[in-house]
C-alpha positions in Angstrom: 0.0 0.0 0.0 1.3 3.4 -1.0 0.0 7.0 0.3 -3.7 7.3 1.8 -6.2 6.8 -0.8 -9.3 9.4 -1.4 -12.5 9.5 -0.7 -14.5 11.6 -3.1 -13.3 13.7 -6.5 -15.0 14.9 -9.3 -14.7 12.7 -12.7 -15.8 14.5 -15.6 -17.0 17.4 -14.1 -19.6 15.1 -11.7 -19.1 14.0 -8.4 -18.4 10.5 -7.2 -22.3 10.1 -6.1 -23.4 10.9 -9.3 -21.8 8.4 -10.9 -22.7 6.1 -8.6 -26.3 6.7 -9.8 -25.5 6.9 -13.8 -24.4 3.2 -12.9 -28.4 2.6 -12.5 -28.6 3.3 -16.2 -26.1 0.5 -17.4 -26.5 -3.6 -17.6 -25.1 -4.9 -14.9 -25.0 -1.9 -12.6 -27.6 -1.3 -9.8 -31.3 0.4 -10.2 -31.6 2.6 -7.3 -35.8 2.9 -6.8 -37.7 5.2 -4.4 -37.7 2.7 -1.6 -33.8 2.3 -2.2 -33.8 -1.2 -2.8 -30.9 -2.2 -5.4 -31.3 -5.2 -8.1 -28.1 -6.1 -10.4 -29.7 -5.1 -13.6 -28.0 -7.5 -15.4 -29.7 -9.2 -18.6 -32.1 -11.9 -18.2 -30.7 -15.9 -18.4 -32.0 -16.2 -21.7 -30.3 -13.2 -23.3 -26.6 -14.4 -22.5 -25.6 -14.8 -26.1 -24.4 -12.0 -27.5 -21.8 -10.8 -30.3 -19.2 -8.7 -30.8 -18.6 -8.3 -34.3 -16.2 -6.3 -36.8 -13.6 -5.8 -34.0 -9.7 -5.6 -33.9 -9.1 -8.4 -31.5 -6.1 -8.7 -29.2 -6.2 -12.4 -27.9 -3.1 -12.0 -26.5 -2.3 -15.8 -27.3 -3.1 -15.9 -30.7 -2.1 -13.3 -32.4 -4.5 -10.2 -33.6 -7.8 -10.8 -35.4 -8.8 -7.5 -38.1 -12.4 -7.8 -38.4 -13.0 -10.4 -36.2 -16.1 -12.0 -34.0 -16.6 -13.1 -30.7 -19.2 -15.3 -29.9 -20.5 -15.0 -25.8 -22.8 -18.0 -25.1 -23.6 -17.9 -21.0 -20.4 -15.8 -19.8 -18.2 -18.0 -22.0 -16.4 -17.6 -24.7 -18.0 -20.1 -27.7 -16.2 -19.1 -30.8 -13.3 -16.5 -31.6 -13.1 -15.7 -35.7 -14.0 -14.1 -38.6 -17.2 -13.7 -40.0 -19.4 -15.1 -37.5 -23.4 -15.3 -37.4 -25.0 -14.3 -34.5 -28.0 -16.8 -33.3 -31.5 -15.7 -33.8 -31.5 -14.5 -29.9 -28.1 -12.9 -29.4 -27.5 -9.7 -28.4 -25.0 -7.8 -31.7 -22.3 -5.2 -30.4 -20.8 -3.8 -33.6 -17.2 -2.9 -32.4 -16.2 -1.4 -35.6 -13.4 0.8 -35.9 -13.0 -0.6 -32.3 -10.4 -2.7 -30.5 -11.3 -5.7 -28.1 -8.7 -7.0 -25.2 -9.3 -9.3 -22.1 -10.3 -7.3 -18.8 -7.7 -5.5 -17.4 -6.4 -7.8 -13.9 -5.0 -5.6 -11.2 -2.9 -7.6 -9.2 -2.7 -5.3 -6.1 -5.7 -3.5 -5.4 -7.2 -2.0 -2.6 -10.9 -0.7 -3.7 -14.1 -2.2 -2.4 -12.8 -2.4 1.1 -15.1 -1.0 4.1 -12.4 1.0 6.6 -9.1 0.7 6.9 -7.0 -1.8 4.8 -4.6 -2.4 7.9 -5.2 -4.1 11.2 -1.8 -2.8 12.6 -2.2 -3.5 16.0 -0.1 -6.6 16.0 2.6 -7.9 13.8 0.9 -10.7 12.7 -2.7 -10.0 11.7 -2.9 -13.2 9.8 -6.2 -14.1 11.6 -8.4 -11.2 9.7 -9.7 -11.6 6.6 -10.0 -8.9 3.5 -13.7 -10.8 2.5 -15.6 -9.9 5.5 -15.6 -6.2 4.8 -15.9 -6.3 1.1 -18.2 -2.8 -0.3 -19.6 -3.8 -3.0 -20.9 -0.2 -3.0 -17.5 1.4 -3.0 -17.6 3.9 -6.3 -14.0 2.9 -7.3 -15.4 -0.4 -8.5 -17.5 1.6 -10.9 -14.8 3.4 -12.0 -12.2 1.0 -12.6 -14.6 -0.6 -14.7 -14.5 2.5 -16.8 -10.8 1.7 -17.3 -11.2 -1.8 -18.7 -10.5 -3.4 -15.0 -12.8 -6.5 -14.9 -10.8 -8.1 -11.9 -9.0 -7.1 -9.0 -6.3 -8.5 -5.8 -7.8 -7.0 -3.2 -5.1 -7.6 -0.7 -4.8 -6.3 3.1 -2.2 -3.4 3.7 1.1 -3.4 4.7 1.6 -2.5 8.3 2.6 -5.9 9.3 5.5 -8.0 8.3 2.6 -10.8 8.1 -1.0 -9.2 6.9 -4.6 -10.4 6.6 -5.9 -12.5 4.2 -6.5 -11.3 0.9 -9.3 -12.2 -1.7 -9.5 -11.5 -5.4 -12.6 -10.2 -6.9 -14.6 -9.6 -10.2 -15.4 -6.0 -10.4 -19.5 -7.3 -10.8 -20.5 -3.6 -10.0 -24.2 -3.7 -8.6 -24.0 -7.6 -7.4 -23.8 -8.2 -3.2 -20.5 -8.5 -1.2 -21.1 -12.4 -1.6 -20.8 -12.1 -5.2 -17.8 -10.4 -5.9 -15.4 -12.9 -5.1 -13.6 -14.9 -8.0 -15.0 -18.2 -7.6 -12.3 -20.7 -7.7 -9.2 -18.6 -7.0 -7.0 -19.9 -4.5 -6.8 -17.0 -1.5 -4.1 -15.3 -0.4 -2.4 -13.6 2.5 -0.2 -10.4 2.2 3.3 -9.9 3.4 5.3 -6.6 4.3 8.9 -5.5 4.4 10.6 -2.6 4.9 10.0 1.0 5.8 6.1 0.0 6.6 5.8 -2.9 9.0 8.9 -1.5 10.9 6.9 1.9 11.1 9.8 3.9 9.6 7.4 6.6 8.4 5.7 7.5 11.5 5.1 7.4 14.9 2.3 5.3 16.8 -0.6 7.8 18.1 -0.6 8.8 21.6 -0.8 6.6 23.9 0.2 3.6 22.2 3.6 2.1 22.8 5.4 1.3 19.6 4.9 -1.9 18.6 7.7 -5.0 17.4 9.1 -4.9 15.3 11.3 -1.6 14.3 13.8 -3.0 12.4 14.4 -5.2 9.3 15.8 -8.1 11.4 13.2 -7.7 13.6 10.9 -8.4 10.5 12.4 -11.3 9.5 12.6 -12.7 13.3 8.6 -12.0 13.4 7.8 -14.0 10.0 10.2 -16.8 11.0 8.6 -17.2 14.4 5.4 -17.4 13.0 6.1 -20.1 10.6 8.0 -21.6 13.8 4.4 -22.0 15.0 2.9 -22.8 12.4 5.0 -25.9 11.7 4.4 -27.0 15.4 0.9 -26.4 14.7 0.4 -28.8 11.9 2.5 -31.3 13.6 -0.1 -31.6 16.1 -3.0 -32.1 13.8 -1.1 -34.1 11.4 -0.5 -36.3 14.5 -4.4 -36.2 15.1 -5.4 -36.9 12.3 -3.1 -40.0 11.7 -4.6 -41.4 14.7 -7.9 -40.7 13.9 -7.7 -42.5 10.3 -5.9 -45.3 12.6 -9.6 -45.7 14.4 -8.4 -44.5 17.7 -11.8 -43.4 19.9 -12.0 -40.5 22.0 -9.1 -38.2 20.7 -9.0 -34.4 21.8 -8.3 -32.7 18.6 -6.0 -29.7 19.2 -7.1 -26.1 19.6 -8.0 -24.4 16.7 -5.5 -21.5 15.7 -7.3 -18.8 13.2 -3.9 -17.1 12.9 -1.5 -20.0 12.2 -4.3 -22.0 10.5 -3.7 -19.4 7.1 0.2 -20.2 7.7 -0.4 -23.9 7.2 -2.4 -23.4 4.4 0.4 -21.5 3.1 2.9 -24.3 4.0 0.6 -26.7 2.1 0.5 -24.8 -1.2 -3.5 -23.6 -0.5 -2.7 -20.3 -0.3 -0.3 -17.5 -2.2 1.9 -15.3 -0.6 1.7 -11.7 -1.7 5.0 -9.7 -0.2 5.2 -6.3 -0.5 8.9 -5.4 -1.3 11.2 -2.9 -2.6 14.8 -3.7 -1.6 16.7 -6.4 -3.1 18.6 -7.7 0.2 14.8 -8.2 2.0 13.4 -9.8 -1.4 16.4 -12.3 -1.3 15.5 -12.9 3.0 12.1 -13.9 2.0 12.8 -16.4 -0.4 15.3 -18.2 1.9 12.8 -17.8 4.9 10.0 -19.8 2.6 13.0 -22.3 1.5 13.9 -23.0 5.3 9.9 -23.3 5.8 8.5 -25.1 2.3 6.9 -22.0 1.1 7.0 -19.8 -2.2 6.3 -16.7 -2.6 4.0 -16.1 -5.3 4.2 -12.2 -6.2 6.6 -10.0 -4.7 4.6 -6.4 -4.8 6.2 -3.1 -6.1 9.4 -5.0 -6.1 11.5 -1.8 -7.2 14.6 -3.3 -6.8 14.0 -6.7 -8.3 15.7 -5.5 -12.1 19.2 -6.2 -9.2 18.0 -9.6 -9.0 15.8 -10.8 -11.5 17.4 -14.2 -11.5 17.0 -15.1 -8.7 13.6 -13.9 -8.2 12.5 -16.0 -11.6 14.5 -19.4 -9.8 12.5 -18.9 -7.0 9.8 -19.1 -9.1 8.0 -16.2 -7.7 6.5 -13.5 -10.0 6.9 -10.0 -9.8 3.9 -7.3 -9.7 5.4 -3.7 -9.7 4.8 -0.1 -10.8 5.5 1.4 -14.0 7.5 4.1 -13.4 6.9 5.4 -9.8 10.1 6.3 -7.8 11.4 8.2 -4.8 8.7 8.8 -3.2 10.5 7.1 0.1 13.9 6.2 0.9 13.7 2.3 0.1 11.9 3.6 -3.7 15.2 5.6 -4.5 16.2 2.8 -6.5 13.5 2.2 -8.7 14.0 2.5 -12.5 11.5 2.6 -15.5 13.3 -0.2 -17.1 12.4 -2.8 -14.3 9.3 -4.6 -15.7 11.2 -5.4 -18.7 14.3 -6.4 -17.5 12.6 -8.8 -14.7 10.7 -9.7 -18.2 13.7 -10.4 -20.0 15.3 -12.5 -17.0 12.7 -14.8 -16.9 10.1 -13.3 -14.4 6.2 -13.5 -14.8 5.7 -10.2 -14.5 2.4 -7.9 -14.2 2.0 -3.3 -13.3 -0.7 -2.8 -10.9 -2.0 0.2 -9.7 -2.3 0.2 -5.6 -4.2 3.0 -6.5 -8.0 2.8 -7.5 -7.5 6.2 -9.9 -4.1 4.3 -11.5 -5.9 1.3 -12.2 -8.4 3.1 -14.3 -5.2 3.9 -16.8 -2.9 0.4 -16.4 -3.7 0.1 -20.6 -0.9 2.9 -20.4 1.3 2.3 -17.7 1.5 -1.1 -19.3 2.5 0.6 -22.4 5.4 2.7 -20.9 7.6 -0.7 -21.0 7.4 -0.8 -24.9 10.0 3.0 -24.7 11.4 1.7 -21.5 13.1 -1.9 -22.1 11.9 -2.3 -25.5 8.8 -5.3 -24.8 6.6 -5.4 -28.2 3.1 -4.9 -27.9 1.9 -8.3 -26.6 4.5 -8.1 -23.9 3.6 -5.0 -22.8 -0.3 -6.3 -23.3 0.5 -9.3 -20.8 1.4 -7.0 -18.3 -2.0 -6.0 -17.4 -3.8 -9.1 -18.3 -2.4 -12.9 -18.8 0.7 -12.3 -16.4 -1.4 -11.3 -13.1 -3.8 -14.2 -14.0 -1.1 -16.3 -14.0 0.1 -15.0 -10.7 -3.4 -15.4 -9.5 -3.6 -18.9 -10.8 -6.8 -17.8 -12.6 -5.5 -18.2 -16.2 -7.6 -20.9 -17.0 -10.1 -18.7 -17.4 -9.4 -15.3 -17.8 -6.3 -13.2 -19.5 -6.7 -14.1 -22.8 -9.5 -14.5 -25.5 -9.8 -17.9 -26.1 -12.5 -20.2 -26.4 -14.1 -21.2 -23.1 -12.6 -18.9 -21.1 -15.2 -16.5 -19.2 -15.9 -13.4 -21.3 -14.3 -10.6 -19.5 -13.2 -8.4 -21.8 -12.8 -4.7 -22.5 -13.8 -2.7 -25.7 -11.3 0.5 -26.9 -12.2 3.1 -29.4 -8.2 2.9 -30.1 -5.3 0.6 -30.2 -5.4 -0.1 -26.1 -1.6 0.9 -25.9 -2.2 4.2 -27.0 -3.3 7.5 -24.9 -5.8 8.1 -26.8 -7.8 4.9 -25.9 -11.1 5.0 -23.9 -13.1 2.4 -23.2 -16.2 2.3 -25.0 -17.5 -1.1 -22.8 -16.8 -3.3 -20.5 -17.7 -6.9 -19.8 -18.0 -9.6 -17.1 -19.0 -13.2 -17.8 -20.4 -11.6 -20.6 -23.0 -9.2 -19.6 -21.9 -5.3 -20.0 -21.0 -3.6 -16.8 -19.8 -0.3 -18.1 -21.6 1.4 -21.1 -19.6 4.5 -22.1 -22.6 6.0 -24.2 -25.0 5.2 -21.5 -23.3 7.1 -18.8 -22.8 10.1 -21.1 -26.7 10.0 -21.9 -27.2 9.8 -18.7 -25.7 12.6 -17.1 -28.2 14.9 -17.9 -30.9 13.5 -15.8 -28.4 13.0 -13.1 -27.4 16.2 -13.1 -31.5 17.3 -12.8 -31.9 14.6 -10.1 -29.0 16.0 -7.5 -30.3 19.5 -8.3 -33.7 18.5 -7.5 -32.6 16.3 -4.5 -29.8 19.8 -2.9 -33.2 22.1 -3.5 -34.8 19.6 -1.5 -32.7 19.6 1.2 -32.1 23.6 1.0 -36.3 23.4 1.5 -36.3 21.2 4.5 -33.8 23.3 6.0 -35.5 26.6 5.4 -38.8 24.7 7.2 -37.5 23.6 10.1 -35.3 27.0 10.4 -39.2 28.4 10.3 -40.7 26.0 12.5 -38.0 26.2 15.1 -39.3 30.2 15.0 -42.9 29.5 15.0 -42.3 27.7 18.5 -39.9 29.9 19.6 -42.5 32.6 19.1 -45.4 30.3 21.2 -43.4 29.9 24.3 -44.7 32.3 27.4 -42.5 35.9 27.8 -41.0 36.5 31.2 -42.5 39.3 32.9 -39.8 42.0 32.3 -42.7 44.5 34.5 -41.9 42.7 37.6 -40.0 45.1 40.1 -37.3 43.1 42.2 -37.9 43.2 45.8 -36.6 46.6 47.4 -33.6 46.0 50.5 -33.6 48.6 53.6 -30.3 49.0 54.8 -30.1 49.9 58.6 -28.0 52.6 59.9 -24.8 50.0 60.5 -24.8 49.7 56.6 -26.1 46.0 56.9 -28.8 44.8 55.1 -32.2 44.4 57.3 
């Protein structure tokens, strides 16, 4: 996690809740009625067929398609070509003059998340959980899908050397908390090191004592302990369950551990390890930590320094998920260099740019592009960056990243080549309904912009009447006598009062 992230902002000239309510105009988004009750929107079962026709396709795995089709049939992709013919029932986007990608994957992401990404109050916080307090109404979502973003790692922040659990999500903009998740993708848990877990950048408020660790060693020394435990942990109900299989009777089974529990499953290859990193000495102390302990590290996040050691990084097998071009902004980023996607590229390294940011990710088309002038990757290298590399890191790339026949139909339309700064997304996708309509928000705008007028002069109105009716009782209530002489006092020849 970077710098704090805002709350509100206009976006082309409307604020935040505005948009929010445009959304009620699109497929897919939600329909806000007078009693406030929300519904998806989202197009009946019967019309999920639909196609997109006369479109530059990017399939990222199979070369580029001029005039090409795709084929949606129930989310999925059926049929990727030329010259298609849409069914009798499907719903016909005409992309021409347009360009069609996969969804835009943002491996670290911290939108849709109600409060505060961190539970700092302890070094190890592996025990919370990212999924409970999912926002499905946070209006980042909305707008990420207005930059091509059709899924998201929403990971935990980085005040702990071991973090909470982190989830990744579809960006299904109008659906409940329950439906956001990415069915099928193996959770996660984040790791910190550095400047932020050691709490380099700042002191604890008053009255709380700083907390352990506030050092690098003492970082290390935290996640070692814990996987200490952890191991110990597991022994035990390895043990357990041995004898249980055995048909031993009455066995105590041990006491359940929320916070090493995620450990084990981490031990055991259930869960992915995402480390937030920048220097290449702590990079290199985490991969010999999860050596020692029988873990990988599956992304190490920002990794600014990892161009230093990109073979070692791509041995470990670990991928690398970092910024574009973002530097200095703290001592440990003084390091960082433009070139570093591509190099870690060109060393081996499954590497993806994220945003940490929920206004970068609605962009990453063009950060992505920034490694074509810095380290020379061609288009579809520079393509992967935002789309098939992060679903591999997520393990999720049998089914989204590229455009290819049965994978889910997540994509994102362009009215330009995607790499250029020029492109704006026209429509966006997921499981093949439309979640983001770029000519239905702009319609739209004008009866928003009616409906918050008419909703402020509201409010100025109620405010005016109770103002009124505060005076009207005011001017009811009973006058004290202001007639009334006081009470005269005689005072006696010794000056006293009688």
């Amino acid at each position: 996690m970077k710098r704090g992230m805002y709350k509100c902002r206009l976006v082309n000239g409307l604020p935040v809740f505005a948009l929010i309510v445009v959304a009620a105009w699109l497929g897919g988004s939600p329909e806000i009625g007078a009693s406030g009750a929300r519904s998806s929107g989202v197009e009946p079962k019967d019309a999920q067929v639909t196609l997109i026709k006369n479109a530059t396709i990017l399939t990222i795995t199979n070369g580029t398609i001029e005039h090409g089709s795709i084929l949606i049939r129930d989310g999925k992709i059926a049929e990727v070509g030329t010259n298609l013919k849409a069914p009798a029932n499907a719903k016909v986007i005409d992309a021409s003059g347009q360009w069609v990608m996969p969804g835009i994957i943002d491996c670290h992401s911290h939108i849709a998340i109600d409060g505060d990404v961190n539970e700092g109050s302890v070094a190890v916080s592996s025990m919370v959980n990212i999924k409970d307090v999912l926002n499905p109404e946070d209006p980042s979502v909305y707008l990420d899908l207005a930059g091509g973003v059709t899924a998201a790692n929403i990971l935990h922040g980085s005040a702990n050397p071991i973090g909470g659990q982190t989830v990744v999500i579809k960006l299904r903009w109008g659906k409940p908390a329950s439906e956001l998740p990415f069915e099928g993708a193996l959770p996660g848990i984040k790791f910190a090191l550095g400047e932020n877990p050691t709490h380099a950048n700042f002191d604890a408020p008053p009255g709380i004592p700083p907390r352990y660790p506030a050092t690098r060693m003492g970082v290390e020394d935290v996640i070692r302990q814990a996987f200490t435990g952890a191991q110990e942990y597991k022994k035990k109900w390895d043990q357990y369950n041995l004898k249980r299989a055995a048909g031993e009777k009455n066995l105590i089974p041990p006491k359940r551990d929320e916070k090493l529990e995620p450990l084990v499953e981490v031990m055991e290859g259930k869960r992915y390890v995402h480390a937030h990193s920048y220097r290449a000495d702590e990079i290199l102390m985490l991969i010999r930590v999860g050596n020692e302990f029988g873990f990988k590290v599956r992304t190490f996040q920002h990794v600014l320094e990892g161009y230093k050691i990109a073979d070692e990084i791509a041995a470990s097998g670990a991928g690398g998920s970092t910024f574009s071009d973002w530097w200095a902004y703290k001592v440990e980023a003084y390091d960082a260099i433009p070139y570093n996607a591509a190099m870690m590229t060109q060393h081996g390294v499954i590497v993806s740019v994220n945003s940490d940011d929920a206004e970068e990710a609605r962009h990453l088309n063009q950060e992505a592009a920034k490694s074509i002038k810095f380290g020379g990757l061609n288009e579809t290298e520079a393509l992967k960056l935002v789309t098939l590399n992060p679903a591999i890191q997520l393990g999720i790339d049998n089914r989204v990243g590229s455009i290819e026949t049965g994978k889910d139909a997540d994509l994102a339309i362009y009215n330009a080549d995607p790499l250029s700064v020029y492109a704006v997304v026209q429509k966006t996708l997921i499981d093949g309904q439309v979640y983001f309509d770029r000519e239905k928000d702009i319609s739209a705008r004008a009866a928003i912009e009616k409906e918050r007028k008419d909703l402020l002069d509201k409010e100025k109105k109620a405010e005016e009447d109770a103002k009124n009716e505060a005076k009207r009782e005011e001017d009811k209530a009973p006058k004290p006598d202001t007639d009334t002489k006081p009470p005269q006092v005689e005072i006696g020849a010794t000056g006293d009062a009688q």
